[in-house]
C-alpha positions as CSV (number, residue, x, y, z in Angstrom):
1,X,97.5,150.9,385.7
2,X,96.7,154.3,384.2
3,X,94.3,153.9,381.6
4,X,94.3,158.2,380.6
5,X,94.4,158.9,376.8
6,X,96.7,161.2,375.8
7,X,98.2,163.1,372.7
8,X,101.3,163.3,371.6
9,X,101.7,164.3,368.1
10,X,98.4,164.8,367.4
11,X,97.6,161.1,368.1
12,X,95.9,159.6,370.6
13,X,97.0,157.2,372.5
14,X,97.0,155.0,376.1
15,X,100.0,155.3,378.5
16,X,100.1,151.1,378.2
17,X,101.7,151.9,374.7
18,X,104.6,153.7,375.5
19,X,107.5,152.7,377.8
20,X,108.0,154.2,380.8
21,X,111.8,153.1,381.4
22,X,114.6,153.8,379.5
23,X,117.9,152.4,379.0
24,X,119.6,155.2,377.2
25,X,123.4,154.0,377.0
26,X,126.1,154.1,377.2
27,X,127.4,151.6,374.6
28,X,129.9,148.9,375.7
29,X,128.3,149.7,379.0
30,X,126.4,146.4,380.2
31,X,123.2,148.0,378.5
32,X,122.6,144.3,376.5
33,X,123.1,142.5,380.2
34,X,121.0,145.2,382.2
35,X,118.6,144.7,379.6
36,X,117.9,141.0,379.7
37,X,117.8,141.3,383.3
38,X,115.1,143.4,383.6
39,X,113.1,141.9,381.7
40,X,113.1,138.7,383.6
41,X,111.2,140.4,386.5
42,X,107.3,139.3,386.4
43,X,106.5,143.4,387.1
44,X,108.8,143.8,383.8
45,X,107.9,143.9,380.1
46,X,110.1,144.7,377.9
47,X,109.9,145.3,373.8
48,X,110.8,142.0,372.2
49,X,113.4,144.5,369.8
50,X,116.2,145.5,372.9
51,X,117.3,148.7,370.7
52,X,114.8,150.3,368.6
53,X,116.6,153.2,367.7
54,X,113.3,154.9,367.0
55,X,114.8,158.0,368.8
56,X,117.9,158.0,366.7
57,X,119.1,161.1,365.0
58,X,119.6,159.0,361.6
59,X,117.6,156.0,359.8
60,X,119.8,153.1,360.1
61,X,119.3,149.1,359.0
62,X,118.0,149.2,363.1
63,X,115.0,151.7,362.8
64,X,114.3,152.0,359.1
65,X,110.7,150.9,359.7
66,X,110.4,153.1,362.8
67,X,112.2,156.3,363.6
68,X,110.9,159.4,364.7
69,X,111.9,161.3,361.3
70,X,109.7,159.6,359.0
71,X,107.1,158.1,361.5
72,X,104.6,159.4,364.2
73,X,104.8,158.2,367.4
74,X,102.5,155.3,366.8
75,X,104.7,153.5,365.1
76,X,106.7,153.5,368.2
77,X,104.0,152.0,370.4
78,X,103.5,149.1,367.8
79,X,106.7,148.0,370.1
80,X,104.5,148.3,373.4
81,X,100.8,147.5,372.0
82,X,100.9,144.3,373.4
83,X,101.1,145.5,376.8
84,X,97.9,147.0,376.8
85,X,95.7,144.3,378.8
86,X,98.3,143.0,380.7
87,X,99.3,144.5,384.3
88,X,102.9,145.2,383.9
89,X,104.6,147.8,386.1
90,X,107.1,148.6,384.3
91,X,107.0,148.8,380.1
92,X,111.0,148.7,379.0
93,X,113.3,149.4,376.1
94,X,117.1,150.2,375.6
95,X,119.0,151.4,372.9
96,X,122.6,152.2,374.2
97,X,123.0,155.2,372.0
98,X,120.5,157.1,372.9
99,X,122.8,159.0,375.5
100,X,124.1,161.0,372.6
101,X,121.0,161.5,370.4
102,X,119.1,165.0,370.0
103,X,116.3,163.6,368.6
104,X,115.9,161.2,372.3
105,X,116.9,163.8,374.4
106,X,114.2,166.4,372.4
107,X,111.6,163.4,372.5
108,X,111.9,161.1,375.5
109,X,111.4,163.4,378.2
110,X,108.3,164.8,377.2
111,X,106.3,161.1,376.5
112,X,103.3,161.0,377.7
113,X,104.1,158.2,379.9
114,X,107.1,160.3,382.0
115,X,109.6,157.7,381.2
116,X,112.5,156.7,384.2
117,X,115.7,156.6,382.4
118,X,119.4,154.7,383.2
119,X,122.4,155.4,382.2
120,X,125.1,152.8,382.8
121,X,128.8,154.6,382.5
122,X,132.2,152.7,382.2
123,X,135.6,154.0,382.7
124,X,135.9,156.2,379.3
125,X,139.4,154.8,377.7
126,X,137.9,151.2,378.8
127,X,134.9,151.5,377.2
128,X,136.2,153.1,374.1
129,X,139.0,150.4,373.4
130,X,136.1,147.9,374.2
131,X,134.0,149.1,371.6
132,X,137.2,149.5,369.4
133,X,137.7,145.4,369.8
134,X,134.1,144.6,369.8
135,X,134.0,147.0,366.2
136,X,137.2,144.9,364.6
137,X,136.5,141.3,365.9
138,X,133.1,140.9,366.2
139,X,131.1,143.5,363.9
140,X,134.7,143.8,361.4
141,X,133.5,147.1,360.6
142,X,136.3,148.7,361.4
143,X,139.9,148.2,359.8
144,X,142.1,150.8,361.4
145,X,144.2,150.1,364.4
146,X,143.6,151.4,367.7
147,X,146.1,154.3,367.6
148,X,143.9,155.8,365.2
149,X,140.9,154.7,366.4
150,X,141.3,156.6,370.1
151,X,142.5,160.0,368.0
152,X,139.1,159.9,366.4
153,X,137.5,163.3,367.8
154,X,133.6,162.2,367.5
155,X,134.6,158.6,369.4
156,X,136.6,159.9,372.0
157,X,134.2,162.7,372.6
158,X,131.3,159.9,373.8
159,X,133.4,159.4,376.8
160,X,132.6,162.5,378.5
161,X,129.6,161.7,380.3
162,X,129.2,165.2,381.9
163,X,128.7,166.9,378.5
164,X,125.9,164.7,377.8
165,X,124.3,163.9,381.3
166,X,123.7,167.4,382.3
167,X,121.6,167.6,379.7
168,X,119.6,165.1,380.3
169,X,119.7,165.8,384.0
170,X,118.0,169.3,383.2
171,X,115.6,167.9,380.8
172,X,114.3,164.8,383.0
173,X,115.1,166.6,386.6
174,X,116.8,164.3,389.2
175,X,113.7,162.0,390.3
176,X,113.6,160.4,386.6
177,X,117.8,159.5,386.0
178,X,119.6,156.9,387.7
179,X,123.1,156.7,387.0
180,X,125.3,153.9,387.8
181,X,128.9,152.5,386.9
182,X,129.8,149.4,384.7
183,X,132.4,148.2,387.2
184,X,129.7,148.2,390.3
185,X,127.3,146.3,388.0
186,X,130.0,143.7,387.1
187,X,132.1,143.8,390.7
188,X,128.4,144.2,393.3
189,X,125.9,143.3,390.6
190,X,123.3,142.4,393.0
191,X,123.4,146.0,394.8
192,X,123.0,147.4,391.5
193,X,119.8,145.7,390.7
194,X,118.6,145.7,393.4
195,X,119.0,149.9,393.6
196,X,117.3,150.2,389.8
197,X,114.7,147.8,390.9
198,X,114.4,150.1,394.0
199,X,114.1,153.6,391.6
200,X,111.5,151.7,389.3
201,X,109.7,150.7,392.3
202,X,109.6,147.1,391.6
203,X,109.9,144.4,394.0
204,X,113.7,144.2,394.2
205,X,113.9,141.0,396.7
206,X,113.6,139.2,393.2
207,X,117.4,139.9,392.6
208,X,118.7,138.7,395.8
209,X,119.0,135.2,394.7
210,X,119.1,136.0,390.7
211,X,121.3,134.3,388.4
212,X,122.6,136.7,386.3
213,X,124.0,136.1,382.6
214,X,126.0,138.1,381.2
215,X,124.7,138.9,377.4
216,X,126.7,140.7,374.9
217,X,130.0,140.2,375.6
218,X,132.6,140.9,373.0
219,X,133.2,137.9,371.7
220,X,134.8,137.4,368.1
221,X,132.1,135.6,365.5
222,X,132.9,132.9,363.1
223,X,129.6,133.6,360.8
224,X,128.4,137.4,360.1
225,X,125.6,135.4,358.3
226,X,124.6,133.7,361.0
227,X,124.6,136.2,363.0
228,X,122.8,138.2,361.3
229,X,120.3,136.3,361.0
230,X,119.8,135.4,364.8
231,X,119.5,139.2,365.4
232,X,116.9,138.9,362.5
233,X,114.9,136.0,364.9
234,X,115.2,137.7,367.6
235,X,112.3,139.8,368.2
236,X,110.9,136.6,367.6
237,X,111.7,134.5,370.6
238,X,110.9,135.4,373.7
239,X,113.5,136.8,376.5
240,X,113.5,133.5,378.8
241,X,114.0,131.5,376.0
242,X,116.8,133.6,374.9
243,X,119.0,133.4,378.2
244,X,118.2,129.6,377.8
245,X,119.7,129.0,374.2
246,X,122.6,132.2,374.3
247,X,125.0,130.0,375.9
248,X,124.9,127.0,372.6
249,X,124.4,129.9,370.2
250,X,128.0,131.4,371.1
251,X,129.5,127.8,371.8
252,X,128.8,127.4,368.3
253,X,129.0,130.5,366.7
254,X,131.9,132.3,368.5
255,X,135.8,132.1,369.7
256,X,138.4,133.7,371.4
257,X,138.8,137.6,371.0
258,X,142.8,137.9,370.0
259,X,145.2,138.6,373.0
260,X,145.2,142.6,373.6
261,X,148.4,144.3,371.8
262,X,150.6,145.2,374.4
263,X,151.4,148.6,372.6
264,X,147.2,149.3,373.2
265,X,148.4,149.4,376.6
266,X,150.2,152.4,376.2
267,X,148.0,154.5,374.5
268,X,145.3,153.4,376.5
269,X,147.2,155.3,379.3
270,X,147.5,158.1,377.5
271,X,143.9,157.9,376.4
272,X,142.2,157.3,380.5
273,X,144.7,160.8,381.3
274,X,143.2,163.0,379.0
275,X,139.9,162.1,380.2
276,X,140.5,163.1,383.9
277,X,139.5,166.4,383.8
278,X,135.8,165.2,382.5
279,X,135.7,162.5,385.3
280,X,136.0,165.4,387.9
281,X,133.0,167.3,386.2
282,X,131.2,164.1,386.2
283,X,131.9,164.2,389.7
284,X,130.5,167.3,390.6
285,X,127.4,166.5,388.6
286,X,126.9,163.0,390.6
287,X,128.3,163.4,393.8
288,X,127.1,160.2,394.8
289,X,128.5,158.5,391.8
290,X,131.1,156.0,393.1
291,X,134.0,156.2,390.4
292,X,137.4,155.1,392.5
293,X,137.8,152.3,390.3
294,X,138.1,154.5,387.9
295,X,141.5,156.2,389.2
């Protein structure tokens, strides 16, 4: 492990304190699953907090006691310190947002540590009416209905990928993105993991026989409270004991999501059209990009 000190923002520091892989979005993408996965690898570490939104272009209830607009860049490796003696390969985070953030595309490709960074990308009117439901029945910070929801210009505008990828393509250069789709992670999850493991360099033979949970799903919660305060805990249990109780905490904590309106189907249609012309510049931008389930 590279034991070099050095500066960034005046501080210095070790490359065991910052991460060197990123999962940078998108939202309603598989991020949480991809994530928890990850982290289960013996060459993985990954900051106990999954989104630290230390990159984020606002202070939030996430990042209020570490963002990069009141705080130096130590306070971000108080999320990685305890990595220094160890021997990990890889030193993780992921905060889904990130994708659209100034502030992380100004800050995380210059780290010291030349961080690897994945993007997961979902069908854009899927993911948006997923994170629609998810915002009414599981966070209920949303009241409006989905009609108005998919005209809102700033929401729909985080389904074209291109607009934000090619930015972060020129910034990081090809050898440090991997890009992959939501549907190949859920439909050949195995292949998927076992590519990233492959562009982190880790040994990906541990995913061949991996039993993969699914975390984060948009479920709709009985308790904010108590939900709340298990995202409070957290940070405070490790990630192998987390994938052991998730399955009790939502047996008891969560129900049914309410059947789909059948009118969302409709403007859903109209909603996956008007994105077409961003898909083909996606495309061009990742030729290699398999996206027919997208059509």
């Amino acid at each position: 492990m590279l034991r070099t000190k050095h500066r960034y923002f005046g501080l210095s520091m070790n490359l065991n304190s910052l991460p060197n892989a990123i999962i940078a979005g998108a939202p309603k993408c598989g991020t949480s699953s991809l994530y928890f996965w990850l982290s289960a690898h013996p060459e993985v570490k990954a900051s106990m907090v999954k989104e630290t939104f230390f990159f984020a272009d606002e202070v939030n209830r996430f990042n209020r006691n570490a963002n990069i607009i009141d705080h130096t860049i130590d306070k971000y490796t108080s999320y990685f310190k305890s990595h220094d003696s160890n021997e990990s390969k890889i030193r993780l985070e992921a905060t889904a947002p990130y994708i659209y953030y100034k502030n992380a595309l100004k800050h995380i490709p210059v780290l010291a540590s030349n961080p690897k960074v994945i993007f997961i990308l979902r069908e854009p009117s899927s993911r948006l009416y997923s994170q629609y439901r998810f915002e009414s029945h599981r966070t209920k910070r949303i009241k409006m209905d989905w009609r108005d929801y998919a005209q809102d210009e700033v929401l729909r505008s985080h389904g074209d990928y291109e607009f934000y990828l090619r930015k972060w393509m020129e910034a990081l250069g090809p050898d440090r993105i991997h890009v992959c789709t939501f549907e190949s992670l859920v439909e050949k999850t195995n292949k998927c993991m076992i590519d990233i493991a492959e562009f982190l360099n880790i040994d990906s033979s541990f995913y061949k026989d991996y039993s993969f949970v699914q975390h984060n799903e948009t479920v709709a919660i009985k308790s904010k409270f108590i939900h709340r305060i298990g995202l409070l805990l957290q940070s405070y249990v490790p990630h192998s004991i987390q994938e052991k109780i998730l399955p009790f905490y939502l047996f008891f904590n969560s129900g049914k999501m309410p059947e789909k309106n059948p009118v969302d189907k409709n403007i859903l249609e109209g909603v996956k059209y008007e994105y077409q012309e961003s898909i083909e510049r996606l495309k061009l931008l990742f030729p290699d990009l398999n996206l027919d389930s997208w059509e």
